[in-house]
ROKEFI-110996 format. One record per atom (N, C-alpha, C, O): atom name; x, y, z; residue number from 1; chain. Coordinates in nm, 3 decimals, padded with zeros to 5 digits. Layout:
BEGIN
  vexro        X        Y        Z  drense  domar
     CA        X        Y        Z     NUM      A
...
END
This chain:
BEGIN
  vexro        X        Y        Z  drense  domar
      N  -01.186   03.229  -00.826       1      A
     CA  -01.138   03.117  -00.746       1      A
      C  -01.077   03.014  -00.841       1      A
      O  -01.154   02.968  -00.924       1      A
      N  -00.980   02.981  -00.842       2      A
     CA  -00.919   02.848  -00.922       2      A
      C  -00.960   02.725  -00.884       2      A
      O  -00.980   02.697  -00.766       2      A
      N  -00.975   02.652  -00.969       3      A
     CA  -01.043   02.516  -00.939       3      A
      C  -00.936   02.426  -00.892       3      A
      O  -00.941   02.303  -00.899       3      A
      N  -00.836   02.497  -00.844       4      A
     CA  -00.763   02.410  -00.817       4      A
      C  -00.730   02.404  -00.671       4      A
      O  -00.646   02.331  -00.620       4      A
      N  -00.841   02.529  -00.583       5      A
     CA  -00.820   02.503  -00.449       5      A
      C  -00.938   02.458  -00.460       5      A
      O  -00.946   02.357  -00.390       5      A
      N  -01.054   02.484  -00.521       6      A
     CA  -01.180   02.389  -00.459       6      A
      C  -01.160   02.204  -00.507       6      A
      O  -01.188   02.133  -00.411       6      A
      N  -01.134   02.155  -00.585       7      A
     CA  -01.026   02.063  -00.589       7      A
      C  -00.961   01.968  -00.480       7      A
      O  -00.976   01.848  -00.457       7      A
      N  -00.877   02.072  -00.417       8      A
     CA  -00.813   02.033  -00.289       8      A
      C  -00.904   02.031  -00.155       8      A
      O  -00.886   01.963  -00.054       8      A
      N  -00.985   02.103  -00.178       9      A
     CA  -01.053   02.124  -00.040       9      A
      C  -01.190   02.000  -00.079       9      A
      O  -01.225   01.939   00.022       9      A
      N  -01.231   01.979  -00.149      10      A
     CA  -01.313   01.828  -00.195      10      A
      C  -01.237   01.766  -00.183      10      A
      O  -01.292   01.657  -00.169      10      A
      N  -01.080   01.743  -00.172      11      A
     CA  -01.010   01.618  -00.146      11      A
      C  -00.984   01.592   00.005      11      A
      O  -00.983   01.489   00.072      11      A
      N  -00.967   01.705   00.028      12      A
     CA  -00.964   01.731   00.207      12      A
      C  -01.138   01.696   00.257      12      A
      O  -01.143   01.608   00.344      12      A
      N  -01.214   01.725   00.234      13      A
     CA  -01.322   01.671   00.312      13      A
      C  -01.341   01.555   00.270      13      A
      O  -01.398   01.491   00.358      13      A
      N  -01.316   01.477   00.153      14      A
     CA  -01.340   01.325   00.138      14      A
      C  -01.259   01.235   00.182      14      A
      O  -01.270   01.113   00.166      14      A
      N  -01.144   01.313   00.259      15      A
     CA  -01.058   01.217   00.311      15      A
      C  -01.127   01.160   00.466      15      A
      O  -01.080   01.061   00.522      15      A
      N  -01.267   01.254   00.534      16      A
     CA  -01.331   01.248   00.682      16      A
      C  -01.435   01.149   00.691      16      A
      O  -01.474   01.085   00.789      16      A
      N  -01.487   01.147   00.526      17      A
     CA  -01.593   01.088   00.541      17      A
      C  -01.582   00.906   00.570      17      A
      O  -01.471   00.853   00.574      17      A
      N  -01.674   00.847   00.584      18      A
     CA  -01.721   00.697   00.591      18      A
      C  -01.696   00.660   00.479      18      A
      O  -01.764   00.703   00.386      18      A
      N  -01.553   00.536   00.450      19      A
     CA  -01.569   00.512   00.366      19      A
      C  -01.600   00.413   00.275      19      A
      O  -01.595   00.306   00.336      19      A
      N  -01.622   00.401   00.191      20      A
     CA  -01.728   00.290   00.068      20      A
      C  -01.662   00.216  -00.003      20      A
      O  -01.717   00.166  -00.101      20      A
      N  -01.499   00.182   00.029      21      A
     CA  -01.402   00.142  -00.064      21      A
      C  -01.407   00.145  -00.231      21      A
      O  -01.367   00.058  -00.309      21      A
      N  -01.474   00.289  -00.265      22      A
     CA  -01.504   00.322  -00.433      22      A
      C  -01.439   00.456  -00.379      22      A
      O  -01.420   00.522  -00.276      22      A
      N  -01.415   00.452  -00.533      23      A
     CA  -01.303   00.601  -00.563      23      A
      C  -01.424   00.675  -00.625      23      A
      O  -01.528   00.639  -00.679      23      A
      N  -01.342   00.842  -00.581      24      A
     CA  -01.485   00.916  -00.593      24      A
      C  -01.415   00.997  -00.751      24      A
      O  -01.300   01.015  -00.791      24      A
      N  -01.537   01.027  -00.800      25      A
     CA  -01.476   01.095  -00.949      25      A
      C  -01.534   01.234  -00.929      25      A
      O  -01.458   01.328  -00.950      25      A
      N  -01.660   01.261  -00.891      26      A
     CA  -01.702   01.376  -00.862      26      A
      C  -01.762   01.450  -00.710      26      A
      O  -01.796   01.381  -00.615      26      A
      N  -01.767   01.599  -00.710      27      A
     CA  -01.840   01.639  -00.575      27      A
      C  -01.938   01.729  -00.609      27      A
      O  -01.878   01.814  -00.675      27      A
      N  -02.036   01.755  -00.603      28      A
     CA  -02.134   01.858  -00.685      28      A
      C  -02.219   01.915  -00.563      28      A
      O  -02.303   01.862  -00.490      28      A
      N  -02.176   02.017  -00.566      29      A
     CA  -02.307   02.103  -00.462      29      A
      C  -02.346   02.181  -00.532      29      A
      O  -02.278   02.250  -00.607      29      A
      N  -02.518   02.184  -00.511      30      A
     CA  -02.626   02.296  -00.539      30      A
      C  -02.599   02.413  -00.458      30      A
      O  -02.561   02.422  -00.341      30      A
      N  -02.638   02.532  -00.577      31      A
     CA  -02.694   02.711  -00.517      31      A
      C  -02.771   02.694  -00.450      31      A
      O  -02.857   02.606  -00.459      31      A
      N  -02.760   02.777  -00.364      32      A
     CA  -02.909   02.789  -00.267      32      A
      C  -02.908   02.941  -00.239      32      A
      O  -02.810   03.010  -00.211      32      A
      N  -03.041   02.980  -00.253      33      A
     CA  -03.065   03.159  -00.214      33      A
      C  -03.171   03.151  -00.091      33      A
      O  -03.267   03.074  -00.086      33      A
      N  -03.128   03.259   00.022      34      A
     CA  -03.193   03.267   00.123      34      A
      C  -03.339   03.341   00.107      34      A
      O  -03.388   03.349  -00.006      34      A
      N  -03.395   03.385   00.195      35      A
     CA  -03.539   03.514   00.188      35      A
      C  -03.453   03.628   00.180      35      A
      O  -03.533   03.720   00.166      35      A
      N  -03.305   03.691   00.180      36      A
     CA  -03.319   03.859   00.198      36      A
      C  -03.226   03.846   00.039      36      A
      O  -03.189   03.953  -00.008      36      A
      N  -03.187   03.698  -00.050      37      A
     CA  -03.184   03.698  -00.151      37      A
      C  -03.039   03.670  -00.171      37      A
      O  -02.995   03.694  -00.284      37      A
      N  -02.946   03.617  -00.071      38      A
     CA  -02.808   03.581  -00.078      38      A
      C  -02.807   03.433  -00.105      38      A
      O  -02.861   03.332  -00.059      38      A
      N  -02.724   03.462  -00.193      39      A
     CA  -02.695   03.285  -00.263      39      A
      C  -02.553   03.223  -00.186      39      A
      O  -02.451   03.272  -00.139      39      A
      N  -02.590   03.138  -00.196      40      A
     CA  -02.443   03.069  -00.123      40      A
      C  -02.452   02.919  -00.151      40      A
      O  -02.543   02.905  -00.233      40      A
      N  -02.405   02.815  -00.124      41      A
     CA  -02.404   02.698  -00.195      41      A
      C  -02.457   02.609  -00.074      41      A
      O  -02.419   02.646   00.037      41      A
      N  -02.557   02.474  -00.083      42      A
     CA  -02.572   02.387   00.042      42      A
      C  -02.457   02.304   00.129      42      A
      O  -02.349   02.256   00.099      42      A
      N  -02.539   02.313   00.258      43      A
     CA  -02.430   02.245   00.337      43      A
      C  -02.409   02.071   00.277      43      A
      O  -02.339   01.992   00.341      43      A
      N  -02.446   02.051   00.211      44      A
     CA  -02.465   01.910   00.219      44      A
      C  -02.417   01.903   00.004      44      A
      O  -02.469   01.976  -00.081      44      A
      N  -02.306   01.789  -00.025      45      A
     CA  -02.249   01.785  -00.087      45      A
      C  -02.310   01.588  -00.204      45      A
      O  -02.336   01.482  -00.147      45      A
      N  -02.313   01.605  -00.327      46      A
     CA  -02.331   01.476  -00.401      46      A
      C  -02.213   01.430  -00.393      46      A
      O  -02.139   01.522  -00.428      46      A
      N  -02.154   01.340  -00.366      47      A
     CA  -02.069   01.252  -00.400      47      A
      C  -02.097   01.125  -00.478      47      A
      O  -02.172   01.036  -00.438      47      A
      N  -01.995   01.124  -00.655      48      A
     CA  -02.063   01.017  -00.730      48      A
      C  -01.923   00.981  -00.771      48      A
      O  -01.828   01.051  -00.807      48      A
      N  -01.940   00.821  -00.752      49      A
     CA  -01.820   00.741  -00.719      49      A
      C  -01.823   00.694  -00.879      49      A
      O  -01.910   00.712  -00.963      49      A
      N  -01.697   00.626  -00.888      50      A
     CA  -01.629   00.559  -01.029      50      A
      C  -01.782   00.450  -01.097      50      A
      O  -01.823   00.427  -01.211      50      A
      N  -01.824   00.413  -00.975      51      A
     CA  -01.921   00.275  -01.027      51      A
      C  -02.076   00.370  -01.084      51      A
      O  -02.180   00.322  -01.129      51      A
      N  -02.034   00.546  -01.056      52      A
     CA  -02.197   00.592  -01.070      52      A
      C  -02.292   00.596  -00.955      52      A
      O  -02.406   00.645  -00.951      52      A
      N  -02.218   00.531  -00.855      53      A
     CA  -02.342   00.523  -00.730      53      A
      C  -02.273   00.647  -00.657      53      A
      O  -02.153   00.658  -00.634      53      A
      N  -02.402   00.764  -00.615      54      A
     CA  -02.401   00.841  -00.556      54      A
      C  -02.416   00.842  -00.389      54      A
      O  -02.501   00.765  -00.344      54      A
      N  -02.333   00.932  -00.284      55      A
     CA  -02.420   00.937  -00.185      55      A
      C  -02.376   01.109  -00.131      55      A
      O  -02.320   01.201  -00.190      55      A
      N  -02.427   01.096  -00.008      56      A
     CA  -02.422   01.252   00.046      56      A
      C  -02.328   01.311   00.190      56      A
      O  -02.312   01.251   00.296      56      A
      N  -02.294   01.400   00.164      57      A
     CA  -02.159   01.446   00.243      57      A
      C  -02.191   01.562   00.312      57      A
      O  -02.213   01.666   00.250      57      A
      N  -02.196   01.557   00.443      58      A
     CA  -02.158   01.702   00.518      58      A
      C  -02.095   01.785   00.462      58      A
      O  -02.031   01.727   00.374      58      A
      N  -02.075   01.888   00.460      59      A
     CA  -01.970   01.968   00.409      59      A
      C  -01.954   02.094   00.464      59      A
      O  -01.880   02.182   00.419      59      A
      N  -02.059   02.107   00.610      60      A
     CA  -02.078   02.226   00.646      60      A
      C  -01.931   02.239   00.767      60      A
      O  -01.878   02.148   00.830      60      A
      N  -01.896   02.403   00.767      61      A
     CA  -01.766   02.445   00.861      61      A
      C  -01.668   02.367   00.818      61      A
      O  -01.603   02.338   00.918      61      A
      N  -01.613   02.309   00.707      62      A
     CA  -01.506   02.220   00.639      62      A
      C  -01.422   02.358   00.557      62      A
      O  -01.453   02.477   00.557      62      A
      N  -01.360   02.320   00.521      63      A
     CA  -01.235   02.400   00.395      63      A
      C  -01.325   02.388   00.265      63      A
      O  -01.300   02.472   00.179      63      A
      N  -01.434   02.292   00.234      64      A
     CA  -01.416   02.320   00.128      64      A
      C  -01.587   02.409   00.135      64      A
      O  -01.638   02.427   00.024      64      A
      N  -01.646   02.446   00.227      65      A
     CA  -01.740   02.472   00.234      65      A
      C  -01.684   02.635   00.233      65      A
      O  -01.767   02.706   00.176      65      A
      N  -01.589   02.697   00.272      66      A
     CA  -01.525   02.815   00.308      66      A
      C  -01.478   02.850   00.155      66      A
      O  -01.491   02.959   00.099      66      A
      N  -01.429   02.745   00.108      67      A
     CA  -01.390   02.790  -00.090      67      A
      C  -01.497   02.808  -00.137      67      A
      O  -01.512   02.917  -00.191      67      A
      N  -01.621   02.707  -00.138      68      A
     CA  -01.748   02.725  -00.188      68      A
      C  -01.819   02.914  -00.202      68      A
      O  -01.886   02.969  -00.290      68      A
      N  -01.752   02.973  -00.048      69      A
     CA  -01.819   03.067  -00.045      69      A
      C  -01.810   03.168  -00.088      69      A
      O  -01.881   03.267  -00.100      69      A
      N  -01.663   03.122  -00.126      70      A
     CA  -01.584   03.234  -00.193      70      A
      C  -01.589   03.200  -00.324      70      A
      O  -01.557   03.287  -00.405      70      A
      N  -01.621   03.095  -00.362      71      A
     CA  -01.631   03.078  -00.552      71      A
      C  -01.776   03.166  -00.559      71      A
      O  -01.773   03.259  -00.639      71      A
      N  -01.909   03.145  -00.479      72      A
     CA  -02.042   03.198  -00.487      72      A
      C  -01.990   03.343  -00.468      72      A
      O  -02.060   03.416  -00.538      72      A
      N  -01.879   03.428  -00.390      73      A
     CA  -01.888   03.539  -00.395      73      A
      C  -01.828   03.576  -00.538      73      A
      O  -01.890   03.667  -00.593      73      A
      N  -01.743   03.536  -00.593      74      A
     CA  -01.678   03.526  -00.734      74      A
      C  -01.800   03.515  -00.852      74      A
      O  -01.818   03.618  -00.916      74      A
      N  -01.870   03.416  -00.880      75      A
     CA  -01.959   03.382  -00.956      75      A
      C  -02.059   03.492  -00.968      75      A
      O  -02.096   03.543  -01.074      75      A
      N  -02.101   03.525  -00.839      76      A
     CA  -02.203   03.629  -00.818      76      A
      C  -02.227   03.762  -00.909      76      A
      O  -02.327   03.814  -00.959      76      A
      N  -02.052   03.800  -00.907      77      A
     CA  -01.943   03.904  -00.958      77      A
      C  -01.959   03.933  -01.062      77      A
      O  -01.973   04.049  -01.101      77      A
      N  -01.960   03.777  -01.167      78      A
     CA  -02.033   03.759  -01.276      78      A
      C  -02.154   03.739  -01.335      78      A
      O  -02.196   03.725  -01.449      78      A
      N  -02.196   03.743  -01.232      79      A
     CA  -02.356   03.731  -01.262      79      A
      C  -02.479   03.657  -01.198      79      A
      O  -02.589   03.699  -01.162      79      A
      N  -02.419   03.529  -01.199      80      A
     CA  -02.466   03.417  -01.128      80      A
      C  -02.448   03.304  -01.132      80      A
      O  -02.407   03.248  -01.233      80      A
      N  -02.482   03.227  -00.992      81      A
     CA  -02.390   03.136  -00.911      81      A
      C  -02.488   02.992  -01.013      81      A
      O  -02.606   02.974  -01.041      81      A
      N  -02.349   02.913  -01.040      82      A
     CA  -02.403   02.785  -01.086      82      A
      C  -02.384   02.655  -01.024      82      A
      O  -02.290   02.671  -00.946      82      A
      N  -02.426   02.529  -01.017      83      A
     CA  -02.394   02.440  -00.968      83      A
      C  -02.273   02.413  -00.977      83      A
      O  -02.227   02.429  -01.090      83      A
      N  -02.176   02.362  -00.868      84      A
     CA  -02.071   02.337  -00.845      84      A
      C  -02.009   02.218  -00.878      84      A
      O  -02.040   02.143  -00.785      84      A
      N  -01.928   02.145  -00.968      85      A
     CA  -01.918   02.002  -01.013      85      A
      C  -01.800   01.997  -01.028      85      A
      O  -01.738   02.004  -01.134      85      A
      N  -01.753   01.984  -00.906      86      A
     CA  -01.569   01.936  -00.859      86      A
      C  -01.476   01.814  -00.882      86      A
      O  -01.441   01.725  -00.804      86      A
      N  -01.444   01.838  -01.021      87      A
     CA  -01.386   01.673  -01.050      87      A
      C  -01.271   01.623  -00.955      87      A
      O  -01.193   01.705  -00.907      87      A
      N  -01.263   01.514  -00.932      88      A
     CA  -01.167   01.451  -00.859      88      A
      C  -01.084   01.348  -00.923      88      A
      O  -01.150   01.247  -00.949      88      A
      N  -00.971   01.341  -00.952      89      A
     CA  -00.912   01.308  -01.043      89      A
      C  -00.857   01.172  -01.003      89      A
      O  -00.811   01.197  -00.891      89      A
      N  -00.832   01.035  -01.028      90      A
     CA  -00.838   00.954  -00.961      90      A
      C  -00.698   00.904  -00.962      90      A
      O  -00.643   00.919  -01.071      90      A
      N  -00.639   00.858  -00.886      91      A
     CA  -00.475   00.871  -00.871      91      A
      C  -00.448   00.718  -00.944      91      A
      O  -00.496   00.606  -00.925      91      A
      N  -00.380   00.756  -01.007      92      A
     CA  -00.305   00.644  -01.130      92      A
      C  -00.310   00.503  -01.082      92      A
      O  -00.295   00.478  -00.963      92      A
      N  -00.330   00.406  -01.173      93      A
     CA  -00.255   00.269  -01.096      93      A
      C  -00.207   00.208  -01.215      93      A
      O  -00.245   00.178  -01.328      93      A
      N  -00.101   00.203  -01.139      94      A
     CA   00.015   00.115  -01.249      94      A
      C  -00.041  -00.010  -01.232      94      A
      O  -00.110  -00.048  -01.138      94      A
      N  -00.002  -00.081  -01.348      95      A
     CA  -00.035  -00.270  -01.387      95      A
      C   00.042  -00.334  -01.313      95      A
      O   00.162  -00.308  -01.316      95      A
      N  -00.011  -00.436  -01.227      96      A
     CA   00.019  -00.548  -01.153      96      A
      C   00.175  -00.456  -01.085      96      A
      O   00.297  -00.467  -01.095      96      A
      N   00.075  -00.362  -01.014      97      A
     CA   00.128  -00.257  -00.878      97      A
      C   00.123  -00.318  -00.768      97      A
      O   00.036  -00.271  -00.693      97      A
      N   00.192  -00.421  -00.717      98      A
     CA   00.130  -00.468  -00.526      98      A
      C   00.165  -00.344  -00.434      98      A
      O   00.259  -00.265  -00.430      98      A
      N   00.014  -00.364  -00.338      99      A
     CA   00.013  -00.245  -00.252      99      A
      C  -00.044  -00.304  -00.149      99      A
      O  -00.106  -00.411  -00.152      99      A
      N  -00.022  -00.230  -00.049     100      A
     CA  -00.098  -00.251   00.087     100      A
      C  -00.194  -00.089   00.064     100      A
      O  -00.146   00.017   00.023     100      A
      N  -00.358  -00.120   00.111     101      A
     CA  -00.416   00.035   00.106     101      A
      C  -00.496   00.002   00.261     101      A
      O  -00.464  -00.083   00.344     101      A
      N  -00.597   00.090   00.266     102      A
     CA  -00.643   00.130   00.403     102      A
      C  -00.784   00.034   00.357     102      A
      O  -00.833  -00.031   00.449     102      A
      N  -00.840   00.025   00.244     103      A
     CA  -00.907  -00.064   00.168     103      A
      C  -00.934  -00.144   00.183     103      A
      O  -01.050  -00.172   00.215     103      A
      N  -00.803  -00.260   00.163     104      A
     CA  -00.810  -00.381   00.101     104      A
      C  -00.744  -00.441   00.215     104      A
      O  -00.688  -00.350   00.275     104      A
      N  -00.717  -00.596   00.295     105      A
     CA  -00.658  -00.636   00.366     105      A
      C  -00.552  -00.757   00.289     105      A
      O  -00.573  -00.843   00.203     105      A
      N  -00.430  -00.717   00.367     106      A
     CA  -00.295  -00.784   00.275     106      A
      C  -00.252  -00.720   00.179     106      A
      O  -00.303  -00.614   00.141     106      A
      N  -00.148  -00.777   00.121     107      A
     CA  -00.100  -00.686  -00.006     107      A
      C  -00.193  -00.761  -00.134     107      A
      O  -00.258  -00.865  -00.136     107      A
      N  -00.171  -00.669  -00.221     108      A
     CA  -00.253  -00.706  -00.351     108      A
      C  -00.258  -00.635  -00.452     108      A
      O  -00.238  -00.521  -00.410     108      A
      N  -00.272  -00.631  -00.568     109      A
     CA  -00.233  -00.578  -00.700     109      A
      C  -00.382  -00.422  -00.634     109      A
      O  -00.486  -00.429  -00.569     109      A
      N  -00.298  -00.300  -00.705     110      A
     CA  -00.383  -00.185  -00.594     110      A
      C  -00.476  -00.193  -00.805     110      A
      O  -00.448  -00.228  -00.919     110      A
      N  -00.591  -00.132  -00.723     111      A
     CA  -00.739  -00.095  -00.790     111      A
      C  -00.729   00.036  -00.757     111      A
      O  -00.655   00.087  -00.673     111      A
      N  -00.850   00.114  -00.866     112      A
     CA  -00.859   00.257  -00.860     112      A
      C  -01.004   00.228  -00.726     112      A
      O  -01.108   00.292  -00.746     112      A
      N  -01.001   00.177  -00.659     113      A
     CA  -01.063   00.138  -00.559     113      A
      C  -00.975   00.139  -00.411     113      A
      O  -01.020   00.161  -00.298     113      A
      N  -00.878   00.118  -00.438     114      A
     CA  -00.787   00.101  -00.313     114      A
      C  -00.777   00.252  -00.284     114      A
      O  -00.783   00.332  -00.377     114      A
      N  -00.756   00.301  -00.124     115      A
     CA  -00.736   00.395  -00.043     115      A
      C  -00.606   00.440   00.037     115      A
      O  -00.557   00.366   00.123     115      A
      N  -00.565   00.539   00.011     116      A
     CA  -00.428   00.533   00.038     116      A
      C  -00.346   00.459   00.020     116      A
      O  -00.266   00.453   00.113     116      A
      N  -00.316   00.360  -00.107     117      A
     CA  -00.224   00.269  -00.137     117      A
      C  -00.048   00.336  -00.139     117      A
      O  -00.002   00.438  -00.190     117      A
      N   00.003   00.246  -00.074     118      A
     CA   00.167   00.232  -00.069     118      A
      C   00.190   00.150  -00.138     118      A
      O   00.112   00.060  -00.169     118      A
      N   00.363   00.171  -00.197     119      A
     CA   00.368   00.025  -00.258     119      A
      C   00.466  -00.052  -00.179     119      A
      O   00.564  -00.017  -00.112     119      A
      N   00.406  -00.180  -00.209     120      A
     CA   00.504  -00.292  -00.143     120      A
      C   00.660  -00.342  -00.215     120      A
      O   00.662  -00.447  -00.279     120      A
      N   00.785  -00.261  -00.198     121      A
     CA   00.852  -00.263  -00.255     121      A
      C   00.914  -00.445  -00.255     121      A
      O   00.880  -00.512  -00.157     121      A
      N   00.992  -00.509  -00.353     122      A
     CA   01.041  -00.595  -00.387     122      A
      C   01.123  -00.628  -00.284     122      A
      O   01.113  -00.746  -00.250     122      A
      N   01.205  -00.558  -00.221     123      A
     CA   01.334  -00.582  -00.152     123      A
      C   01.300  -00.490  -00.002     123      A
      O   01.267  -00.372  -00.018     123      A
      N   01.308  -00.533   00.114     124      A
     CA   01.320  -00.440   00.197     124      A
      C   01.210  -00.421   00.282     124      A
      O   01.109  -00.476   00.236     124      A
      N   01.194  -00.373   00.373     125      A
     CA   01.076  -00.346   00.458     125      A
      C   00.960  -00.305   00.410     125      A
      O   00.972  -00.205   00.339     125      A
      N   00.842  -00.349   00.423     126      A
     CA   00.677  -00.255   00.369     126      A
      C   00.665  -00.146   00.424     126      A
      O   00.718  -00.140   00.534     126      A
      N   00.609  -00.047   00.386     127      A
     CA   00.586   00.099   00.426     127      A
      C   00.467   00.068   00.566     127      A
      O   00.404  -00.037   00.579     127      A
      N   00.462   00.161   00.638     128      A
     CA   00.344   00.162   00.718     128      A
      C   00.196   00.152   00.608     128      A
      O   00.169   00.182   00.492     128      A
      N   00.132   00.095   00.715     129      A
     CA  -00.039   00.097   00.579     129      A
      C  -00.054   00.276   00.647     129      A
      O  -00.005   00.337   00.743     129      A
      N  -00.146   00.306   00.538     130      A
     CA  -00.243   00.465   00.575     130      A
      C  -00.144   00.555   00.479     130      A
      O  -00.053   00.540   00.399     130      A
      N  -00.213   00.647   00.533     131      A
     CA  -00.217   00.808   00.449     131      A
      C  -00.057   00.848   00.550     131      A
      O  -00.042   00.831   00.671     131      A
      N   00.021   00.892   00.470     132      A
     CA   00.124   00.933   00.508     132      A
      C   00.147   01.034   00.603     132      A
      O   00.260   01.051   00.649     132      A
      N   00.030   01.116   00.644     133      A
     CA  -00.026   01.160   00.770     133      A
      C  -00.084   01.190   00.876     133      A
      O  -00.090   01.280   00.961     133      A
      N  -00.146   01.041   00.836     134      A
     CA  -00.194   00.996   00.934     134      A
      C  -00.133   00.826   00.973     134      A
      O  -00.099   00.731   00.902     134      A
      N  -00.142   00.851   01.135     135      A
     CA  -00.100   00.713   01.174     135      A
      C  -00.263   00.597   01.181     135      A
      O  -00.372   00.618   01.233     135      A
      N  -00.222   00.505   01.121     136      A
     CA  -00.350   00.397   01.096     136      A
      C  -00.281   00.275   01.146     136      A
      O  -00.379   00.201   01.155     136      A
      N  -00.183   00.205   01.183     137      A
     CA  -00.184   00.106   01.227     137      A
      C  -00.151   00.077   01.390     137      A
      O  -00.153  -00.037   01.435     137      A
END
């Protein structure tokens, strides 16, 4: 499995969750083995944000719970399944960047804290606020 769809699919389920206006750096799910001795990974996911404060994520019937199962069938292959620790890479911010995010209210210089930030261009109309596929205002 390339870490570069489990990756995406931790970016896709952290886009559902409740959010904490902190940027997340990591996703870590534990192995788990049943009674007839099949390993597969828990429904339930660590999420540990930029500041270090952790909390916990559904992750069950999601995309990235479906990669999970297929990295545990991969791992297995090799031998055995290890804890899962999905970096999340935190999207750039340029210096004294004004943005509107889903975050923060008004425009304002964007933080690796801000959520879906646009930028507020100099000249010309502001972008819609939100995620470019989703409608938020």
């Amino acid at each position: 499995m390339e870490i570069r769809k489990l990756t995406s699919a931790a970016v896709e389920a952290l886009q559902h969750r409740e959010s904490t206006g902190k940027a997340v750096t990591c996703v870590t799910v534990e192995p788990t083995r049943d009674d007839s001795g099949w390993v597969s990974y828990e429904d339930t996911a660590l999420v540990t944000h930029h500041d270090g404060e952790t909390q916990t994520l559904n992750i069950r019937d999601t995309a990235l719970s479906a990669a999970l199962e297929q990295h545990a069938d991969d791992e297995a292959e090799l031998g055995s399944v290890q804890t899962a620790v999905i970096l999340v890479p935190l999207h750039e911010v340029t210096p004294n960047n004004e943005v509107r995010c889903e975050e923060h209210p008004g425009v304002h210089v964007e933080t690796v804290a801000c959520r879906w930030p646009h930028n507020v261009p100099a000249d010309g109309p502001e972008p819609q606020v939100g995620y470019p596929y989703r409608v938020t205002d």
